[in-house]
C-alpha positions in Angstrom: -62.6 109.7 131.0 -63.7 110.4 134.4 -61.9 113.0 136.6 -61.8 112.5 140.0 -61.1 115.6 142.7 -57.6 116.1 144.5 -58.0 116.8 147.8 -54.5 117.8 148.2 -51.3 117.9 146.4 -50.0 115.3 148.7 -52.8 113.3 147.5 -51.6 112.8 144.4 -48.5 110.9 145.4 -50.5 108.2 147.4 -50.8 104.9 146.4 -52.5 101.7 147.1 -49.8 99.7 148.5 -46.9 100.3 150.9 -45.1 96.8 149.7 -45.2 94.8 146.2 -44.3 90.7 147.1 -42.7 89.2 144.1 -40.9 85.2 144.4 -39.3 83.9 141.2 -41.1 80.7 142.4 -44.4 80.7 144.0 -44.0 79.2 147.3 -44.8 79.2 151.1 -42.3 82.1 151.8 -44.8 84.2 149.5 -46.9 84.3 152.1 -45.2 84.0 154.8 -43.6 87.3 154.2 -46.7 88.8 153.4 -48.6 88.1 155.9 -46.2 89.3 158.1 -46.1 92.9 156.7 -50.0 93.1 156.9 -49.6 92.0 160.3 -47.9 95.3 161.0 -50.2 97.4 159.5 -48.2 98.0 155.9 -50.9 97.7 152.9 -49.4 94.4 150.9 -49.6 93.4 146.9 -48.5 90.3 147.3 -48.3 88.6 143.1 -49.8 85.5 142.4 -49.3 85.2 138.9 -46.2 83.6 137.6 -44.9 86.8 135.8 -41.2 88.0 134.8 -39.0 89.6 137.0 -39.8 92.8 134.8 -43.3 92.9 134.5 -43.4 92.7 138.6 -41.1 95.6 138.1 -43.3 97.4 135.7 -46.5 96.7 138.2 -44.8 98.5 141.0 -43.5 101.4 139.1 -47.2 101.8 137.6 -48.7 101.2 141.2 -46.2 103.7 142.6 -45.3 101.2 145.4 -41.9 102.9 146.8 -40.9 98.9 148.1 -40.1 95.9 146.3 -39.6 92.5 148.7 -37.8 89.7 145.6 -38.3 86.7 147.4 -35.5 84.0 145.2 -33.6 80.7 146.0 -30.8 82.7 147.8 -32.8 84.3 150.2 -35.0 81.0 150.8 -31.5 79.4 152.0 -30.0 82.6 154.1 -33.4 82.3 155.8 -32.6 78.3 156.9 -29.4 79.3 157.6 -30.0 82.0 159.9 -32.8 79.7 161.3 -30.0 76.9 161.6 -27.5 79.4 163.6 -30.2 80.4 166.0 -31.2 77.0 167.0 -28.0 74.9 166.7 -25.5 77.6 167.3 
């Protein structure tokens, strides 16, 4: 076991990773979305593997990462809807 020093109590509650990127089908959106979020400076997990809904859940709990983006079929369509409104309104 190795021990490694605290600087600060604060230091304990850090993590890795601002957002954890999870699609129940890998796809272009994946990376779409995070890409974005680097873009703006937020520190990205973005899954690869094609894992269950729970272990994604599990792997952000253990990671401590305080947000989850689930990308799914539903939000795949809101987005092309949304995209359809703003250019044929």
């Amino acid at each position: 076991m190795t021990l490694h020093k605290v600087e600060s109590v604060s230091d304990i509650n850090k993590t890795k990773y601002d957002i954890y990127v999870y699609s129940f089908k890998r796809n272009k959106y994946l990376f779409e979305v995070s890409n974005k979020k680097k873009k703006k400076g937020y520190r990205v997990l973005t899954e690869l593997n094609a894992i269950k809904l729970k272990k994604a859940m599990n792997i952000a709990n253990r990671e401590k990462i305080k947000y989850v983006i689930l990308i799914g079929d539903e939000e795949i369509k809101n987005a092309y809807r949304k995209l359809a409104k703003k250019y044929h309104p």
